[in-house]
Backbone bond lengths (Angstrom), bond angles and torsions (degrees), N, CA, C in turn:
res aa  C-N    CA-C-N  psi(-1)  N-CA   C-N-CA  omega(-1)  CA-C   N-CA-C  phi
1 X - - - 1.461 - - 1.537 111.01 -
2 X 1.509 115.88 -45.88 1.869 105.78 171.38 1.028 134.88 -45.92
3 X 1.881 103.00 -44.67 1.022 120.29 174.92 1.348 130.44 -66.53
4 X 1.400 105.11 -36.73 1.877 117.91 156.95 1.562 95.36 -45.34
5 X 1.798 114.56 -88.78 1.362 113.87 -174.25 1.671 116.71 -9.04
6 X 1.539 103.26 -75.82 1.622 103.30 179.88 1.571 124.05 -61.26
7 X 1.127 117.38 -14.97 1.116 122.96 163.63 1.455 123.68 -36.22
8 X 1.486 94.50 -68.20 1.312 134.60 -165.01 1.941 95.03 -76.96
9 X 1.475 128.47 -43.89 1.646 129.10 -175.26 1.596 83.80 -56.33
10 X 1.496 116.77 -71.52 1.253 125.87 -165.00 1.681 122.62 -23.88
11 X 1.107 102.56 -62.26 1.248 126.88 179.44 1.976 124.19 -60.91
12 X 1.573 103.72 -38.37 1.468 118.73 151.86 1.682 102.60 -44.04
13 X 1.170 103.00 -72.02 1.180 104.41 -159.03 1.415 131.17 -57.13
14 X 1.644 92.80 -24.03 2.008 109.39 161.85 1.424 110.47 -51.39
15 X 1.529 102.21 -40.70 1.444 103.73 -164.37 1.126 125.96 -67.46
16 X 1.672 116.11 -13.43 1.572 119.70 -144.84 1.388 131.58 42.79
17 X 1.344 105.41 44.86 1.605 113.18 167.28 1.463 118.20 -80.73
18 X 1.403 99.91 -25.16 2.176 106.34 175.74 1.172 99.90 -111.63
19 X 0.922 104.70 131.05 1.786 113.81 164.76 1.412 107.03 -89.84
20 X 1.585 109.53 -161.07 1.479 105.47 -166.81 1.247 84.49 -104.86
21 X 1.310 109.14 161.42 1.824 116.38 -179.17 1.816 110.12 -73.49
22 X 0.968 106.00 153.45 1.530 116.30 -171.41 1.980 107.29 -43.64
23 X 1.044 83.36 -50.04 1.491 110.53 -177.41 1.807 106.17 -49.04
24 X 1.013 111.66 -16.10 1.429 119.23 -162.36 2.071 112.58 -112.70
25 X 1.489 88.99 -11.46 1.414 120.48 154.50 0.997 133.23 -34.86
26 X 1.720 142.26 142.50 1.390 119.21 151.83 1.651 106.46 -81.47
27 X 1.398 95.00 159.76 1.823 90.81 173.33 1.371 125.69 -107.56
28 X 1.278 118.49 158.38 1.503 101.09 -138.72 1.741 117.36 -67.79
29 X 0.791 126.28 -162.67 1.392 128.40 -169.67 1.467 96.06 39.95
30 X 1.130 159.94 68.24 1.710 142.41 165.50 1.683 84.45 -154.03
31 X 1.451 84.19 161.45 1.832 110.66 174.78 1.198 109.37 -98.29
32 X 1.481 153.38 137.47 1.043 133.65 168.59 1.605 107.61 -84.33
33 X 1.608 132.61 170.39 1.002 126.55 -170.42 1.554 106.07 -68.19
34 X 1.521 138.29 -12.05 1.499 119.90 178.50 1.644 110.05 -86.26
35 X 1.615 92.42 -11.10 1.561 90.74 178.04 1.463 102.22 -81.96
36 X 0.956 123.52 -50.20 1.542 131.05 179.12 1.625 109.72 -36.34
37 X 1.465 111.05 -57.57 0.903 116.22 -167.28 1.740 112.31 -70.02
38 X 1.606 116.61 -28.02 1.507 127.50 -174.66 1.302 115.50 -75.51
39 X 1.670 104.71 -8.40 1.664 115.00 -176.71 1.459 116.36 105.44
40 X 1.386 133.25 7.09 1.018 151.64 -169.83 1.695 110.42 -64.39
41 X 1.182 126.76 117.77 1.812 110.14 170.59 1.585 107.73 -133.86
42 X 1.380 110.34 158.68 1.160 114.71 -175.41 1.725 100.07 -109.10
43 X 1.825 85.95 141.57 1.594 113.68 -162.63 2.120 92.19 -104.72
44 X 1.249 97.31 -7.44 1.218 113.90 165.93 1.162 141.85 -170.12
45 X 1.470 119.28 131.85 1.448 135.69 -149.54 1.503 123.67 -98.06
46 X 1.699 105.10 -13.01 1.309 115.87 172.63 1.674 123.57 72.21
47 X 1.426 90.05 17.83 1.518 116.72 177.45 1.379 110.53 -126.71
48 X 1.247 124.00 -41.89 1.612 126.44 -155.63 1.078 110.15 -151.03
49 X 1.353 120.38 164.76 1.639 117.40 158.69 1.473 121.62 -102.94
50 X 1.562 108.71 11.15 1.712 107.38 161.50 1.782 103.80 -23.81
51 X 1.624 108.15 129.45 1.448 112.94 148.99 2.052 97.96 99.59
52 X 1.413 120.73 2.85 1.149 134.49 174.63 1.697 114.08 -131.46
53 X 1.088 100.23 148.46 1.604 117.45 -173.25 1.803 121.17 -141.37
54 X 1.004 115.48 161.45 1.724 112.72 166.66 1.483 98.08 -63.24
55 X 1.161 74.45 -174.41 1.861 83.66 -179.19 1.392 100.43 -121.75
56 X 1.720 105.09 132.88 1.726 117.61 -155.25 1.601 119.02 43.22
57 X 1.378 112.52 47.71 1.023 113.12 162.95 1.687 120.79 -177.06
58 X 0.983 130.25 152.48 1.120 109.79 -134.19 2.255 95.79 -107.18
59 X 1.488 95.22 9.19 1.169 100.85 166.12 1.701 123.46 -24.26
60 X 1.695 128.00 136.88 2.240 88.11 175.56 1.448 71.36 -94.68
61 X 1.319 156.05 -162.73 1.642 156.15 -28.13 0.937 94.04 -125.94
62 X 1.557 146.79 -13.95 1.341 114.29 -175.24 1.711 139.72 51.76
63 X 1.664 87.09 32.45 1.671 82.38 -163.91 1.687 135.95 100.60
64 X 1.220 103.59 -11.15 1.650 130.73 -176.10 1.885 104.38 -107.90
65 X 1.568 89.78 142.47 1.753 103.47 -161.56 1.197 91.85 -119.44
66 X 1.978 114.10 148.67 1.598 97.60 166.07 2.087 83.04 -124.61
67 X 1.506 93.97 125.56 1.340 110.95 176.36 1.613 110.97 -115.99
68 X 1.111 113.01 141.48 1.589 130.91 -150.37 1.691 94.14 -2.24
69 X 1.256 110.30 105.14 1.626 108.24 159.45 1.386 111.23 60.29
70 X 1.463 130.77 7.83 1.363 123.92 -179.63 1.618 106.24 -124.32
71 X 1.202 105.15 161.63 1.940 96.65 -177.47 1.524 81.23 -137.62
72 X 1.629 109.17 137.16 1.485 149.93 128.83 1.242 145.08 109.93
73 X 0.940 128.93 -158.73 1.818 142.30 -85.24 1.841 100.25 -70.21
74 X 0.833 117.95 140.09 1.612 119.04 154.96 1.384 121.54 -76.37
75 X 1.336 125.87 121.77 1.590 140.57 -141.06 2.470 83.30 -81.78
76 X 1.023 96.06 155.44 1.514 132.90 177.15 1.752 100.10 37.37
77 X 1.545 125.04 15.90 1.557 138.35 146.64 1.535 114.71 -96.92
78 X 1.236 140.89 -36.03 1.050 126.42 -156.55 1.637 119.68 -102.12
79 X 1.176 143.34 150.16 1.420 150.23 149.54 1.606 123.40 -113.99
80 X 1.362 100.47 145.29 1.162 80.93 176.03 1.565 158.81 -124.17
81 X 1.461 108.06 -168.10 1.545 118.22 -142.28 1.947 105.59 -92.86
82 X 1.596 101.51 161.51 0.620 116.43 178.46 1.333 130.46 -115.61
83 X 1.316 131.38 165.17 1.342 119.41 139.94 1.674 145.58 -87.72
84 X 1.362 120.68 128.55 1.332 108.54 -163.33 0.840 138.50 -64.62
85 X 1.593 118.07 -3.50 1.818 140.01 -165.02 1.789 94.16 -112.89
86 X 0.792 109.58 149.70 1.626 113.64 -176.42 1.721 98.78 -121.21
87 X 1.271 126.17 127.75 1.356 158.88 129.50 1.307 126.23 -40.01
88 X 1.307 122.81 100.37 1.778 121.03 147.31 1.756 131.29 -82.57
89 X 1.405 107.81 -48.40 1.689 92.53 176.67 2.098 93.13 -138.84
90 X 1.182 107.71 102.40 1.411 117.98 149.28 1.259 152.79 -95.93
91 X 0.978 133.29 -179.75 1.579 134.69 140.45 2.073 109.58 -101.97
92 X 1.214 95.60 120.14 1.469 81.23 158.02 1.714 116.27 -152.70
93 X 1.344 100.10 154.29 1.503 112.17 -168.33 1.350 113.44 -139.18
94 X 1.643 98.15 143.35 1.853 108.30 -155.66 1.750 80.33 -151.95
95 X 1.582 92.59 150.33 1.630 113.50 151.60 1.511 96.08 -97.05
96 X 1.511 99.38 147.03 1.290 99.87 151.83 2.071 99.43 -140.68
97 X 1.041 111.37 174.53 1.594 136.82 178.92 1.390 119.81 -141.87
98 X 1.566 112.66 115.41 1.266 102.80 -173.79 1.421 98.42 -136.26
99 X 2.172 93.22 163.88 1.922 99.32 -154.74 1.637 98.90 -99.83
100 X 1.610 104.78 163.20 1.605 116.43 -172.92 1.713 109.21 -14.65
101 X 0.985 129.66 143.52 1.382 120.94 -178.51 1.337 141.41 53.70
102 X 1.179 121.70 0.68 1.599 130.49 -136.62 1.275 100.23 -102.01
103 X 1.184 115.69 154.72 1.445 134.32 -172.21 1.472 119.70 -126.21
104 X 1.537 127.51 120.54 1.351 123.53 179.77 1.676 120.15 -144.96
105 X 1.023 127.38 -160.14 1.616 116.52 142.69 1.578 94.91 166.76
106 X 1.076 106.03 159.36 1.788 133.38 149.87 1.411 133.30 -79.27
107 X 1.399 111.68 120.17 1.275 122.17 -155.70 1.986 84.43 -110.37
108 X 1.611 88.11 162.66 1.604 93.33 155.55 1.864 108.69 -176.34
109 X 1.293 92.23 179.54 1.643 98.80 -143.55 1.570 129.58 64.06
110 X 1.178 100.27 8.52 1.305 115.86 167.42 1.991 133.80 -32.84
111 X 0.817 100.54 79.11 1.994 112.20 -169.63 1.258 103.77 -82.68
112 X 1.453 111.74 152.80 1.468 122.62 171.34 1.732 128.15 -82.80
113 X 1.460 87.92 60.39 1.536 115.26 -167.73 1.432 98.39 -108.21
114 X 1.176 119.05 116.85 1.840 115.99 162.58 1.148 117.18 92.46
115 X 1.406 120.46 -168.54 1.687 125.45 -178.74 1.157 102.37 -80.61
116 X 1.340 135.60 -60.84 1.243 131.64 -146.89 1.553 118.64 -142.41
117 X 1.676 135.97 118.98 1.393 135.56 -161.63 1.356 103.59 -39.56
118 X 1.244 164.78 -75.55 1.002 151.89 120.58 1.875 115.03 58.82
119 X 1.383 98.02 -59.25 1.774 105.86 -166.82 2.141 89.83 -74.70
120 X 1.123 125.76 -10.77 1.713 121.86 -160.92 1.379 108.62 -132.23
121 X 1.783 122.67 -25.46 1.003 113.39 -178.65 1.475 119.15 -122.82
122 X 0.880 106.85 118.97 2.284 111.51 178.49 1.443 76.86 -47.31
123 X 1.558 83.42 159.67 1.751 106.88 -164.86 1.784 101.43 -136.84
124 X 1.260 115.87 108.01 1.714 117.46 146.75 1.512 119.08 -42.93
125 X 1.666 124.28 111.14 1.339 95.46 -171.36 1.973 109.06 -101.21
126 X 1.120 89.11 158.68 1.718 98.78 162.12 1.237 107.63 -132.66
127 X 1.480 91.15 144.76 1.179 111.38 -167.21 1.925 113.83 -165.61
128 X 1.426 116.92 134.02 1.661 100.30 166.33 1.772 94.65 -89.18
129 X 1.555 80.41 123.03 1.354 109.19 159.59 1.393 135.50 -37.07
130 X 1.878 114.46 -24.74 1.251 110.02 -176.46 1.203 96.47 -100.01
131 X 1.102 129.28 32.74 2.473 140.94 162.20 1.690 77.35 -68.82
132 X 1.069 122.64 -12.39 2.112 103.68 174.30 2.019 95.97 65.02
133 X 1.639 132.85 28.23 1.197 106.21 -169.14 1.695 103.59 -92.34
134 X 1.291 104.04 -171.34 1.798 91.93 -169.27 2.055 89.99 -76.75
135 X 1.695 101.01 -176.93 1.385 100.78 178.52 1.529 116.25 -66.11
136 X 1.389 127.88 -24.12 1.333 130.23 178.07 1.059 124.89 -52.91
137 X 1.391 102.76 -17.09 1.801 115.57 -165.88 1.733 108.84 -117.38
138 X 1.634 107.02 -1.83 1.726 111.41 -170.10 1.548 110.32 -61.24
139 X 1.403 99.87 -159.88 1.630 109.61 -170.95 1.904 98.31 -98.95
140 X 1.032 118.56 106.02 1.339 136.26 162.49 1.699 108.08 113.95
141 X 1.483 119.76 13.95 1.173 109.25 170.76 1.458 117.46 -83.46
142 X 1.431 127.59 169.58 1.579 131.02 161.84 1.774 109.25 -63.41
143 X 1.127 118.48 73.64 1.366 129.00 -170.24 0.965 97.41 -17.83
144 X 1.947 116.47 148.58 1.445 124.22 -174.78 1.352 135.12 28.46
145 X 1.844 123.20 8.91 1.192 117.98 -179.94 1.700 98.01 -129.40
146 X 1.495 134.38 -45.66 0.781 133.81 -173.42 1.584 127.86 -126.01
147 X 1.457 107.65 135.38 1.719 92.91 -171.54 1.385 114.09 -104.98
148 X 1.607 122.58 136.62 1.428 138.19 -160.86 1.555 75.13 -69.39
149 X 1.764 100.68 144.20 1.484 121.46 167.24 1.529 111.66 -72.52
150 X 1.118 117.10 22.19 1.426 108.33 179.28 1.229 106.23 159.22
151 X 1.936 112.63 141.46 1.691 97.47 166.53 1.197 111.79 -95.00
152 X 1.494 99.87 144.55 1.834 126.55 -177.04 1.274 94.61 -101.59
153 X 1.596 129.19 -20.33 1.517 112.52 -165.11 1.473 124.62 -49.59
154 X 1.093 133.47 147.09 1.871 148.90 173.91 1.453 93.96 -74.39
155 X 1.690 113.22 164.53 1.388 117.61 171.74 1.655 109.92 -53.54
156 X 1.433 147.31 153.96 1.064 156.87 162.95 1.686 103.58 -37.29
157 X 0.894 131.21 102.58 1.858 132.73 170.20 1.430 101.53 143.68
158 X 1.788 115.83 -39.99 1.262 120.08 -172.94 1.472 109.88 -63.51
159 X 1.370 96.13 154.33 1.662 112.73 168.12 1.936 104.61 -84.85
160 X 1.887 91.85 128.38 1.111 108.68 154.37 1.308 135.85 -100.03
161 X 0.931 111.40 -175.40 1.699 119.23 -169.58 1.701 98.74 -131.37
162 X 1.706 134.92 107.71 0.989 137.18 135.24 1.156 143.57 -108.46
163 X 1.576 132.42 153.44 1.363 119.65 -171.23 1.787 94.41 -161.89
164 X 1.719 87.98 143.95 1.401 113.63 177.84 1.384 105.63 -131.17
165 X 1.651 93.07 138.46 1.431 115.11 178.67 1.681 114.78 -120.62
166 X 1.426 106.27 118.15 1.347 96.03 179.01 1.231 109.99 -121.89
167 X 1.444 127.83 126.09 1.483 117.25 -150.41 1.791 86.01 -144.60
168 X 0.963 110.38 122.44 1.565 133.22 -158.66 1.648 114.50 -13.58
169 X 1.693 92.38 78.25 1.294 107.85 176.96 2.301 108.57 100.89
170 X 1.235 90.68 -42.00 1.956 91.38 -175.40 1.701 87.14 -97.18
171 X 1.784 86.33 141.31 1.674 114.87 -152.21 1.444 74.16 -123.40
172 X 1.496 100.87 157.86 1.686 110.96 149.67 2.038 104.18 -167.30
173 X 0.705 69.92 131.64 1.713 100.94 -178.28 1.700 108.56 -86.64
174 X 1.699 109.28 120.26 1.478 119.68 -169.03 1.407 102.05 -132.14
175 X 1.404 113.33 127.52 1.279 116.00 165.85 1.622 112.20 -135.75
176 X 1.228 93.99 130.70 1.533 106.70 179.45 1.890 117.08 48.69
177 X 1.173 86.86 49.81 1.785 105.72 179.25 1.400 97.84 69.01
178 X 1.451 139.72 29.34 1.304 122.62 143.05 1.711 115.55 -140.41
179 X 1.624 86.51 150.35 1.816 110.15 -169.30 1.827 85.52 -67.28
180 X 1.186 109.50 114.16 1.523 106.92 173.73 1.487 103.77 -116.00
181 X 1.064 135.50 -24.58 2.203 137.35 178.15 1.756 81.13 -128.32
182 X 1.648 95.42 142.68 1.461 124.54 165.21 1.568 116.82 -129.29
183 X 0.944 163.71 113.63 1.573 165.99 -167.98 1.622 123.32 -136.50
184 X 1.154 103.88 144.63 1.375 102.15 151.74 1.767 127.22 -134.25
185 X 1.471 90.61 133.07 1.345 100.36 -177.71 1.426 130.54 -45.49
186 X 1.423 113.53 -61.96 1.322 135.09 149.20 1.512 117.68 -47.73
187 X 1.191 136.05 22.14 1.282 120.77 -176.15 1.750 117.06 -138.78
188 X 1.036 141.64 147.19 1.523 133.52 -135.03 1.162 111.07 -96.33
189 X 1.447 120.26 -18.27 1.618 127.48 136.89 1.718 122.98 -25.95
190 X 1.361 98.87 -57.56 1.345 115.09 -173.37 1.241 96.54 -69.50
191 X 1.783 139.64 -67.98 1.004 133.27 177.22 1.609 129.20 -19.51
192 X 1.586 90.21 -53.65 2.065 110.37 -149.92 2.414 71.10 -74.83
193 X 1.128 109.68 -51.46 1.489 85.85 -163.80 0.971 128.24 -70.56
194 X 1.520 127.68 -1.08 1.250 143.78 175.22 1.798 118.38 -69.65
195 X 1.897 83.08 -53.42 1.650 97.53 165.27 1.746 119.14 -67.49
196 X 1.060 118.44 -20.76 1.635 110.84 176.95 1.568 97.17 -88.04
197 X 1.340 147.18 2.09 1.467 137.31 -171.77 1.937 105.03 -112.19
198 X 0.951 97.28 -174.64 1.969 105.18 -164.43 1.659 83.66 -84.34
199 X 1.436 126.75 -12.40 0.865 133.73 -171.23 1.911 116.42 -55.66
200 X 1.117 81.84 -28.53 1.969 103.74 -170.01 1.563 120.90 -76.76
201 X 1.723 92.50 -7.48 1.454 123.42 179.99 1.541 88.85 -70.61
202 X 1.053 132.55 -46.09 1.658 130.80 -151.23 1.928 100.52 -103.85
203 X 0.923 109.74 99.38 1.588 102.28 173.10 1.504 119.44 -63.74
204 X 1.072 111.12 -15.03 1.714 118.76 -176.74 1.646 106.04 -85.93
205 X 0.906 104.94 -26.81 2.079 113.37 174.78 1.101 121.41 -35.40
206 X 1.552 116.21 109.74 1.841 106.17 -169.90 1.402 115.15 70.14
207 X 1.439 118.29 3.44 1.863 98.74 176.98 1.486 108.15 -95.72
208 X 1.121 116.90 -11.22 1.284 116.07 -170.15 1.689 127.35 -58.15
209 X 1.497 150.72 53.06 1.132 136.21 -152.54 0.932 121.37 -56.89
210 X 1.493 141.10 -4.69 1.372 146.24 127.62 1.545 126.76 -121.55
211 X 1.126 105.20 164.06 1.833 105.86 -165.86 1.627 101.57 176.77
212 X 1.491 89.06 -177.13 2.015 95.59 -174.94 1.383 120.35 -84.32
213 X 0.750 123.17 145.71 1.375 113.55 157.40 1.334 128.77 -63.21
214 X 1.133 154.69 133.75 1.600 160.16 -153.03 1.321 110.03 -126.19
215 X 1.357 124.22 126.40 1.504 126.31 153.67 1.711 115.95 -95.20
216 X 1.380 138.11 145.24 1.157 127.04 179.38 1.070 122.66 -98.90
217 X 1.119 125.29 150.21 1.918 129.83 -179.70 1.964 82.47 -130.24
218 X 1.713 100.69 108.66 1.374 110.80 -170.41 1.841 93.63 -109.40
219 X 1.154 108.72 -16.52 1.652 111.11 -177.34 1.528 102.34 97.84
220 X 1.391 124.14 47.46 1.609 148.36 155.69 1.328 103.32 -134.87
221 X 1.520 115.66 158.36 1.472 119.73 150.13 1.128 122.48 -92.41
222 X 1.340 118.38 137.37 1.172 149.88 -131.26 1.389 106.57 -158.25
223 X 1.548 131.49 109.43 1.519 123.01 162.07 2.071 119.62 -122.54
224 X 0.795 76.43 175.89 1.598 93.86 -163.99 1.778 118.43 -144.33
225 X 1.500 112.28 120.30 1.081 130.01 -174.01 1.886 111.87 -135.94
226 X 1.417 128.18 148.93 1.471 140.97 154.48 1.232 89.23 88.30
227 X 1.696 131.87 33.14 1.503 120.59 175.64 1.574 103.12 -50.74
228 X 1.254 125.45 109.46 1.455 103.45 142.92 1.638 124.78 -163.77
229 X 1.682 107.60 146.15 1.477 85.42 -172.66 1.645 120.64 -142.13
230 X 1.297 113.19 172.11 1.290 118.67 -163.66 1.002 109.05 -116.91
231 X 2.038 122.54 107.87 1.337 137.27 160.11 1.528 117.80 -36.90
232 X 1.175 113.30 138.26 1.296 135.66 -168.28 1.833 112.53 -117.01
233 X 1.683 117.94 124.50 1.440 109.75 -172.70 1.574 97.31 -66.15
């Protein structure tokens, strides 16, 4: 009969029917030691906004709150923020959660070119999906240029999982453990669609080979947790 019993534990456990208990977790905002060790850093600590700024200005939050372990923006105060260290080829990975309708995204390579991060940095978008916008504009596409192969989004409230990789010039866009937009910067695809978008208005768009990373204050709430990311040779 034990041996039945273990038989039978054994075999659960092939399956992945138990996960590991919560407790066995990292907690949020923290690196675990293989991340630590793989080069991994956190762009946020879930305490502060050390290491973020307005954008062109040297404001730190600009209007953005970090409430128990979560960061952001306060609706008709905030714009948005940056980071103060500038990035050329990473990995980086963030939860974000966004409210009924709401509109946001993450920019990067972001330069102190123009009015608004937006005019310098391609943008990851977020977004709840039922805003009805076309696919160019969904939750994990290359805003207005490229459409995610599929929605990964969670119900509207849930925490997602995104991540961008920009690895000397080829981008790819991840949501919720899948590569949904792939691009390249350098490549004449990328160009010709840049020039057919409002995008072509801004000559600085995409030139930047390094720049900040950007969070958006779109005039929804919008939060953000597990910023963190890992430089790439």
């Amino acid at each position: 009969m034990k041996a039945l019993v273990l038989g039978f534990a054994l075999a659960v456990l092939a399956t992945g029917a138990f996960s590991a208990p919560a407790s066995a977790q990292a907690a949020p905002n923290t690196l675990t030691a293989a991340e630590k060790a793989s080069g991994w850093k956190l762009l946020f600590d879930g305490k502060d906004l050390a290491g973020w700024k307005g954008f062109k200005t040297d404001a730190p939050d600009a209007g953005w709150t970090v409430k128990d372990g979560v960061l952001g923006p306060t609706k008709g105060v905030s714009k948005d923020i940056i980071t103060k260290q500038n990035f050329e080829n990473f990995e980086l990975a963030f939860d974000w959660k966004i409210s009924p309708l709401g509109n946001s995204g993450v920019m990067y390579h972001v330069i102190p070119v123009g009015e608004e991060t937006y005019e310098s940095g391609p943008e990851y978008q977020i977004l709840d999906n039922a805003h009805g916008e076309q696919p160019l504009e969904q939750a994990g596409a290359a805003y207005y240029l490229f459409a995610p192969s599929k929605d990964m989004t969670k119900p509207v409230g849930e925490w997602n999982h995104g991540k961008i990789v920009v690895d000397h010039g080829k981008v790819q866009h991840w949501l919720n453990g899948v590569k949904v937009v792939e691009y390249d910067l350098n490549s004449d695809a990328f160009k010709a669609r840049v020039a057919a978008t409002k995008f072509k208005r801004w000559p600085q768009f995409a030139t930047g080979k390094s720049g900040a990373i950007a969070l958006q204050m779109h005039g929804n709430p919008v939060w953000f947790q597990n910023i963190k990311i890992k430089v790439l040779k």
